[in-house]
C-alpha positions as CSV (number, residue, x, y, z in Angstrom):
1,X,116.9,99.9,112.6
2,X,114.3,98.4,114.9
3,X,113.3,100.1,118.1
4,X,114.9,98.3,121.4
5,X,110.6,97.8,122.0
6,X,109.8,96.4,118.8
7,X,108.0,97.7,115.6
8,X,104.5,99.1,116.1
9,X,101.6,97.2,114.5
10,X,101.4,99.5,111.8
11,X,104.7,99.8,111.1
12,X,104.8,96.0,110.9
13,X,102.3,95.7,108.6
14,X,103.9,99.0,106.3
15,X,107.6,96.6,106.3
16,X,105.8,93.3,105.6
17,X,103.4,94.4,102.5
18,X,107.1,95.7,101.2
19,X,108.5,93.0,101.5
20,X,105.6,90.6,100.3
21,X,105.7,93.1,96.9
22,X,109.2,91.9,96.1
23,X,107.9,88.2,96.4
24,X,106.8,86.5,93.3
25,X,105.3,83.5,95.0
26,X,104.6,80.4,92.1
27,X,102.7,77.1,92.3
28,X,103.5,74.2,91.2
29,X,100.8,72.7,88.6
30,X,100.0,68.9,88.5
31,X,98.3,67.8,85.1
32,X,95.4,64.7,85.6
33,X,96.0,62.5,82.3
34,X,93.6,63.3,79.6
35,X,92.9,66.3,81.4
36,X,93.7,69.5,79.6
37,X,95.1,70.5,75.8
38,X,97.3,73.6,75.9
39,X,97.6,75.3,73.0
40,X,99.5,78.3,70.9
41,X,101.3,79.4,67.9
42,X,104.7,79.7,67.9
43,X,106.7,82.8,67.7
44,X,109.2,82.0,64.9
45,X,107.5,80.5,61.5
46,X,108.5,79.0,58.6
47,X,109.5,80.6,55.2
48,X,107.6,79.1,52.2
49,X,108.7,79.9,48.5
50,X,104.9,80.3,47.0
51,X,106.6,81.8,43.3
52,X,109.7,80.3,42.1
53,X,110.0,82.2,39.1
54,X,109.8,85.6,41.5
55,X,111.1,84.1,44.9
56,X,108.2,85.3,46.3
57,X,108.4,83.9,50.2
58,X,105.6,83.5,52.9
59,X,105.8,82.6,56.1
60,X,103.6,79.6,57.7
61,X,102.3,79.8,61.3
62,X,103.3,76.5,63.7
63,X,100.3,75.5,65.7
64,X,101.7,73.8,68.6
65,X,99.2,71.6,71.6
66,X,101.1,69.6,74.4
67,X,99.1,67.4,76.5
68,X,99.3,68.6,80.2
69,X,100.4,65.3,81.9
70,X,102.4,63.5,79.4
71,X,104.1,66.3,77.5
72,X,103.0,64.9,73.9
73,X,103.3,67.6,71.6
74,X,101.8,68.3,68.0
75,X,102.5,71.0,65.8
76,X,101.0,71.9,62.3
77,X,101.8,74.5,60.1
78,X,99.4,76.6,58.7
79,X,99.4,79.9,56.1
80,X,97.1,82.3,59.0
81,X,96.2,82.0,62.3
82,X,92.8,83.1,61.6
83,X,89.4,80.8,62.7
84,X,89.6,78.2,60.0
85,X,93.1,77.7,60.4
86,X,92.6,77.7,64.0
87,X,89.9,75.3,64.2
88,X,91.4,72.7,61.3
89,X,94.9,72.8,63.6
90,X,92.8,71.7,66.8
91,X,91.1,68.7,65.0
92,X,94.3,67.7,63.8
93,X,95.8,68.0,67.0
94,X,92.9,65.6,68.4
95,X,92.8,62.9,65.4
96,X,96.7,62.7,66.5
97,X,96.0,62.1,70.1
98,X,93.2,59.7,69.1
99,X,91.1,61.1,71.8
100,X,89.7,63.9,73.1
101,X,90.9,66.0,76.9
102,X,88.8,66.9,79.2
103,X,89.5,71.0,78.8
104,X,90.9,72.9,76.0
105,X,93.3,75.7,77.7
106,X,93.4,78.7,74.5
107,X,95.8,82.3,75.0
108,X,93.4,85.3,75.2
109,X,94.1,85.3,71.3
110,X,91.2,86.9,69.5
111,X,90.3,84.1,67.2
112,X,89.5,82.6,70.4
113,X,88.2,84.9,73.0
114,X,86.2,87.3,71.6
115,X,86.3,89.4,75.1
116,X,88.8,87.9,78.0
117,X,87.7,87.9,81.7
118,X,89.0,86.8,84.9
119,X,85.4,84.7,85.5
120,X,83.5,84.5,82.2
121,X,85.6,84.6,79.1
122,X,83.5,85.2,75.9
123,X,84.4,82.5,73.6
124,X,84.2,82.7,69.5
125,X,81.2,80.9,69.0
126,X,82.6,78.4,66.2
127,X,85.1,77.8,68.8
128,X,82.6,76.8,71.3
129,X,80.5,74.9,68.7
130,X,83.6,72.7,67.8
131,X,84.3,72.5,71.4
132,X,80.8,71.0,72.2
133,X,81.1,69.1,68.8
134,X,83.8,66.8,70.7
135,X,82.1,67.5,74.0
136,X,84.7,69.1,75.8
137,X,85.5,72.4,77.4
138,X,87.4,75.8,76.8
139,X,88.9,77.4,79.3
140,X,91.1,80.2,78.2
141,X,94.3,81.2,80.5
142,X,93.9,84.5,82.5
143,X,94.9,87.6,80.6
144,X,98.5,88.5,81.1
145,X,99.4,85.3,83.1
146,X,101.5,83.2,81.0
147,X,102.4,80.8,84.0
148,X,98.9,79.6,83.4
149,X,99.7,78.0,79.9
150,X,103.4,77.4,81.2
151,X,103.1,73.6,79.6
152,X,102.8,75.0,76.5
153,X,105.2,77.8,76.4
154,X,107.6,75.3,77.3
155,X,106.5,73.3,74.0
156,X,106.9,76.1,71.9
157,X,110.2,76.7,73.1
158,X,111.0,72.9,72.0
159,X,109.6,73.1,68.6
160,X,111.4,76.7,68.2
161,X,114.5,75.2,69.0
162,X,114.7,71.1,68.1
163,X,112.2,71.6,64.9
164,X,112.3,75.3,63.3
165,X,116.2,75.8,64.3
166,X,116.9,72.3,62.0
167,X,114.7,73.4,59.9
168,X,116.4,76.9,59.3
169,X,118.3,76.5,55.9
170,X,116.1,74.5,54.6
171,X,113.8,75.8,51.5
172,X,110.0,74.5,51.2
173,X,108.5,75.0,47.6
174,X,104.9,74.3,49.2
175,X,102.9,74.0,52.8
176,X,102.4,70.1,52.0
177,X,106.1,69.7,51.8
178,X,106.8,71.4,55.2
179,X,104.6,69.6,57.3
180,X,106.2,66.2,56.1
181,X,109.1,67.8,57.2
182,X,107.4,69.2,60.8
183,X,105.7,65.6,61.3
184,X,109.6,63.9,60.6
185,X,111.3,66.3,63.5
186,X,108.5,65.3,66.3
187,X,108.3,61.8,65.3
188,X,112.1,62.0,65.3
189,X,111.5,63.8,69.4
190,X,109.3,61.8,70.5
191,X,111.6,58.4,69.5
192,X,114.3,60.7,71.3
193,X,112.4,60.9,74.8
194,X,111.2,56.9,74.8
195,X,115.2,56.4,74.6
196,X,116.9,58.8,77.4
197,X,113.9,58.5,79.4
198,X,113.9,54.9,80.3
199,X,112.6,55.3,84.0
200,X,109.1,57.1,82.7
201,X,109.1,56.5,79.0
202,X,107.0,59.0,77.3
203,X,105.2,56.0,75.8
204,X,103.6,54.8,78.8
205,X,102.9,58.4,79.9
206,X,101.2,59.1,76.7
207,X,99.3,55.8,77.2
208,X,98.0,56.4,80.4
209,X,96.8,60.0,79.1
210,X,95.3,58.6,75.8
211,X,93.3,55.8,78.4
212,X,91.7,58.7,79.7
213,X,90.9,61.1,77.3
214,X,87.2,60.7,75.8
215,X,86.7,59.1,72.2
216,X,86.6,61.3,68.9
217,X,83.9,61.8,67.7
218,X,81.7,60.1,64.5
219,X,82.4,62.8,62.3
220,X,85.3,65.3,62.1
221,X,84.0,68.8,63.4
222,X,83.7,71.3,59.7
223,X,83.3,74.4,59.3
């Protein structure tokens, strides 16, 4: 109980940084079109029979990149997520957009950060050189802040759930055969959205990003 003369200043200050602890203040972000690429794998992949005779099964890793302003999404399907999976999934993700955003926004994942830091991140270098390939930027999301890449999670969430769960009992005899089925689903989204959303159709929102990303590149980045 307060004293009939008030708290003293330090016992203010002891009650306030209490009460500020239990806060967990957030900030609402606002994407520029063209701006900035998120990007992650989802959680949940998808089984592929590689041996019929044996029924051998592996699993295939979803790539998933969502454009910050207009929510397009892309999502690819690869065997790893190691670097030459990683880098082929990003220059498919940008052929799809047809341009290029200003900032690529990675997770501290170690195909892409070789050393995370609050201020100067270490990048993979064939990371960086496809980056400055398609002269554009990398700047990976703080370590253990995943409000930071909250567009994306969001995305992979989507795919998890209106892609993977459809795709669930479904049986792919080869990688090829599941990303037909991946690039169906999100076409199949995406003609979803431009219908329930007639106020700010996804296809102008798209446009207005696609007008403002830079062009691709000559050549498609290699490794």
């Amino acid at each position: 109980m307060p004293s009939p003369g008030g708290y003293s200043y330090s016992r203010f200050c002891e009650l306030h940084r209490g009460f500020e602890s239990k806060l967990s203040p957030t900030m609402r972000q606002t994407h520029a079109a063209g701006e900035r690429l998120f990007v992650d794998y989802a959680g949940d992949g998808v089984p592929v029979v590689v041996d019929r005779l044996t029924g051998e099964i592996r699993n295939a890793q979803i790539f998933v990149a969502v454009l910050g302003a207009s929510s397009f999404t892309f999502a690819h399907a690869s065997w790893t997520q190691a670097l030459p999976d990683w880098i082929d999934a990003h220059v498919r993700a940008l052929e799809a957009i047809g341009g290029v955003p200003h900032l690529l926004v990675p997770d501290n994942t170690k195909t892409a950060v070789i050393k995370a830091c609050l201020y100067d991140p270490q990048v993979n270098r064939t990371y960086a050189e496809m980056a400055a390939h398609y002269d554009t930027a990398i700047l990976p999301a703080r370590p253990r802040r995943p409000r930071d890449k909250a567009k994306v999670e969001q995305a992979v969430l989507i795919v998890e759930r209106w892609m993977l769960g459809r795709l669930r009992h479904r049986i792919f005899y080869s990688l090829a055969h599941g990303r037909r089925e991946r690039k169906f689903w999100m076409q199949r989204r995406s003609a979803k959205n431009r219908h329930s959303n007639a106020r700010t159709p996804a296809e102008t929102k798209l446009g207005t990003s696609l007008t403002s990303v830079s062009p691709l590149a000559a050549m498609l980045f290699r490794l």
